[in-house]
C-alpha positions in Angstrom: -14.7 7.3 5.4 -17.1 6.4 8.3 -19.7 7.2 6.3 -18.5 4.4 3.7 -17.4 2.2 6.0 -20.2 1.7 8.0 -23.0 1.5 4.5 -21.0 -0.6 3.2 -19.5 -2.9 6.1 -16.1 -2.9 5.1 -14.7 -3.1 8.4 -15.0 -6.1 11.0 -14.0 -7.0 14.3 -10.6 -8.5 14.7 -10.0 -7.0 11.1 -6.4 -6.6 9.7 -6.3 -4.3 6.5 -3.0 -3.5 4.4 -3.1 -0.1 2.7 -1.8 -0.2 -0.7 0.4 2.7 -0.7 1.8 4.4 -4.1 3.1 7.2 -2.1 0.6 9.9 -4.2 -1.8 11.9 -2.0 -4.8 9.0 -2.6 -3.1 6.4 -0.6 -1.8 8.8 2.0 -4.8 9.9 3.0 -6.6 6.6 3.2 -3.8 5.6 5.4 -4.1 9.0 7.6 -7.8 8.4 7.5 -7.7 4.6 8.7 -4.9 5.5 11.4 -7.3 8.1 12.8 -10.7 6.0 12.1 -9.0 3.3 14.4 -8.8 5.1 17.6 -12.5 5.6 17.4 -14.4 3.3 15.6 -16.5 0.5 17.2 -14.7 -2.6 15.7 -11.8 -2.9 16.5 -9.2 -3.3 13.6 -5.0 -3.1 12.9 -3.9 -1.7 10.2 -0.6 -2.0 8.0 1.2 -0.3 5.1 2.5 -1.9 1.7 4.3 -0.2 -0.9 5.2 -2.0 -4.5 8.1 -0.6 -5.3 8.1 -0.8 -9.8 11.9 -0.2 -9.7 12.2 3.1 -11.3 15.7 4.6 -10.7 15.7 7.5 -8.2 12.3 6.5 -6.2 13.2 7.1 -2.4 10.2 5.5 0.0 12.5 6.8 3.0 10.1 9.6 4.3 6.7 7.3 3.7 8.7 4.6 6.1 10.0 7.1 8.8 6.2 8.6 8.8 4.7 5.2 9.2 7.7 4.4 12.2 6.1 7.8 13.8 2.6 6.3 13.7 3.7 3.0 14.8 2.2 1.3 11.9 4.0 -1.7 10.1 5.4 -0.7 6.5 6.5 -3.2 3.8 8.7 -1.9 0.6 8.5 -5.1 -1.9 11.0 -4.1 -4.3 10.3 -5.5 -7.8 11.8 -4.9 -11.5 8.5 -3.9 -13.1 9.7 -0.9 -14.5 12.3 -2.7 -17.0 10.0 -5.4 -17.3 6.8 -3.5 -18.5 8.7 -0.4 -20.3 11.7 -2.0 -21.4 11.3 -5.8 -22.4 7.9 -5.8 -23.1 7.4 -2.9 -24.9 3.9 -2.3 -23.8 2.0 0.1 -25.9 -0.8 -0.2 -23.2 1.6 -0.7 -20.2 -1.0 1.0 -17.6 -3.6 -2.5 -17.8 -0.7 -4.7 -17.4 1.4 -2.6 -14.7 -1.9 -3.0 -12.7 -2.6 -6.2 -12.8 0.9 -7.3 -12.0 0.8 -4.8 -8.5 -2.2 -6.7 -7.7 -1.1 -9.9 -7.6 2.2 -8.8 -5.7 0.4 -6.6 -3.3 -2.5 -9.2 -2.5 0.5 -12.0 -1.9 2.6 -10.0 0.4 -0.8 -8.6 2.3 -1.3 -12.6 3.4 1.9 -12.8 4.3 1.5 -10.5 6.8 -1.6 -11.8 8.0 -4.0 -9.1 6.5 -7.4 -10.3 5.3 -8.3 -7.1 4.1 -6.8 -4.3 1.3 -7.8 -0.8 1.1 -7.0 1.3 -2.0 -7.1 4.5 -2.6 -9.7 4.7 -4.9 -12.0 8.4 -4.6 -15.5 9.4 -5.7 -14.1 10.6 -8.9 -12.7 7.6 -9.7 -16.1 5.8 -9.4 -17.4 8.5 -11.9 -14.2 8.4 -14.3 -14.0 4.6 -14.1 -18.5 4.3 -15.2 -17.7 6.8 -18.2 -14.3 4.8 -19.7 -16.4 2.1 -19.5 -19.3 3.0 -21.2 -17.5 5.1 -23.5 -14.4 2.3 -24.2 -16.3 -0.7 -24.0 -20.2 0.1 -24.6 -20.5 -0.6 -20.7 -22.5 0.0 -17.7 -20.6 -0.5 -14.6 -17.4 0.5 -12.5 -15.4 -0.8 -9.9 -17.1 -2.0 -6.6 -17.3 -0.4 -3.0 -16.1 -4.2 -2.0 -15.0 -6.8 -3.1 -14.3 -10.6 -2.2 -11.6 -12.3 -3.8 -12.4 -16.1 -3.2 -8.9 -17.5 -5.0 -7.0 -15.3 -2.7 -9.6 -15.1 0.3 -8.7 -11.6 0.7 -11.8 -8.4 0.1 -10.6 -4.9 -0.9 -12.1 -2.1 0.4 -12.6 1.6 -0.7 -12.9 3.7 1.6 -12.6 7.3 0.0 -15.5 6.5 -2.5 -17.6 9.6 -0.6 -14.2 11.6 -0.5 -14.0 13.9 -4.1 -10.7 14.8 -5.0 -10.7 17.9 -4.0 -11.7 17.4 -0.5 -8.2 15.2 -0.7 -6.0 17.8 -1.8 -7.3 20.0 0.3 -6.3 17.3 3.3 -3.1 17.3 2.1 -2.1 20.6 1.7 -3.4 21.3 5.2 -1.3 18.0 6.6 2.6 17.1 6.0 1.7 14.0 4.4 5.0 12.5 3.0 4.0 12.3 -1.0 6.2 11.7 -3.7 5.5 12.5 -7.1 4.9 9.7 -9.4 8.3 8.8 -11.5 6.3 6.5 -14.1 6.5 8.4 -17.6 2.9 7.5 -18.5 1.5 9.8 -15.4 -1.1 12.1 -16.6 -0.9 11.1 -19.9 -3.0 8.1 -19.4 -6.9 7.4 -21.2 -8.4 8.3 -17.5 -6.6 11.6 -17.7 -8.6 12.1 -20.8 -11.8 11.3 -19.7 -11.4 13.3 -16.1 -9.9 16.7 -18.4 -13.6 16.1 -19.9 -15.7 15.4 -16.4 -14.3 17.9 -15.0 -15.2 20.2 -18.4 -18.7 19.3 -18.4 -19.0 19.4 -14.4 -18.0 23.3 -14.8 -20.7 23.8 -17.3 -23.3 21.7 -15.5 -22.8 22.0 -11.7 -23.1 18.9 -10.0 -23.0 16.5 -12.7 -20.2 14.4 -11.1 -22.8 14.3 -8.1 -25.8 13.2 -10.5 -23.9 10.6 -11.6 -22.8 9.1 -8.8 -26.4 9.2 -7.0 -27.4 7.8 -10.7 -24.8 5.0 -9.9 -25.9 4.6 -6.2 -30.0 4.4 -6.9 -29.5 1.9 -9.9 -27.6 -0.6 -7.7 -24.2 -1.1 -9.8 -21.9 -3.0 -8.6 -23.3 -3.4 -5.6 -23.5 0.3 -5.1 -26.5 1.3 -3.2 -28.1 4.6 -1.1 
């Protein structure tokens, strides 16, 4: 995370950065990460936690809100109907694209209102990887999502922080940490297209060590996205 951080200059003096937090091991970390990376980093920076609650029946965010009271960092719950909107009004046969783009425009309103000029996802290295091959794959596409990114409408820039971190490095942070995650209630988890594609990364990463690597230096050297060495 310092590593990203610092080659990409995501983090400024005076800075105030909302974690988006799912609950799922991603976000936790980021927000362990950026709790820790604050007590030593030269800028200095607050941070604060946002959850976007979709409203599926049974979720508790009780143990993510005590944990954040422990580490004296603000949490905000925004409770939303999403759930009966996306799955049982609409109907969506791709609910995944739509789900996401609602969060986002939820989660970047209630970071400005608490005076955050900065979001940080959870995003990982192999997410950069799955994210370049759906893309070329699904839409004949070079390209994936960027290490930062300014959002002039909303004068807010997201951040990614665990772009060096692999998953693995992750759930090995977590199992060695009592991290309060709760398991994804949305039906479409691990069933999803990017499921697909990281069953086959992972596949042809097995048979051709350090492909994921190749790829993402591949990424880095060609300059997508603003991706650089």
């Amino acid at each position: 995370m310092r590593r990203a951080a610092d080659q990409y200059e995501m983090i400024d003096e005076g800075d105030k950065i909302a974690v988006a937090v799912s609950g799922g091991k991603d976000s936790l970390t980021l927000l362990a990460g950026l709790w820790n990376l604050r007590m030593f980093y030269p800028k200095k920076f607050d941070i604060c936690a946002i959850t976007v609650d979709m409203g599926f029946k049974g979720t508790d965010f009780t143990s993510i809100a005590d944990w954040c009271g422990e580490l004296g960092i603000e949490y905000s719950i925004v409770k939303t109907d999403l759930e009966t909107v996306i799955f049982n009004i609409r109907k969506e046969s791709n609910p995944c694209s739509l789900c996401a783009k609602m969060r986002r425009g939820i989660l970047h309103d209630e970071a400005k209102r608490m005076g955050c000029n900065k979001i940080a996802l959870g995003h990982h290295f192999d997410d950069v990887i799955e994210t370049f091959v759906m893309n070329l794959f699904n839409e004949g596409r070079i390209g994936t999502f960027s290490p930062i990114t300014y959002l002039s409408r909303k004068d807010i820039t997201m951040i990614r922080p665990l772009i060096f971190a692999p998953e693995k490095d992750i759930e090995y942070f977590v199992r060695s940490n009592p991290l309060p995650v709760i398991k994804s209630p949305c039906p479409e988890d691990k069933h999803t297209d990017r499921e697909k594609y990281k069953n086959m990364i992972a596949a042809l990463d097995r048979e051709n060590k350090g492909l994921k690597h190749r790829i993402f230096v591949a990424i880095s050297k060609s300059g997508i996205d603003g991706y650089k060495m």
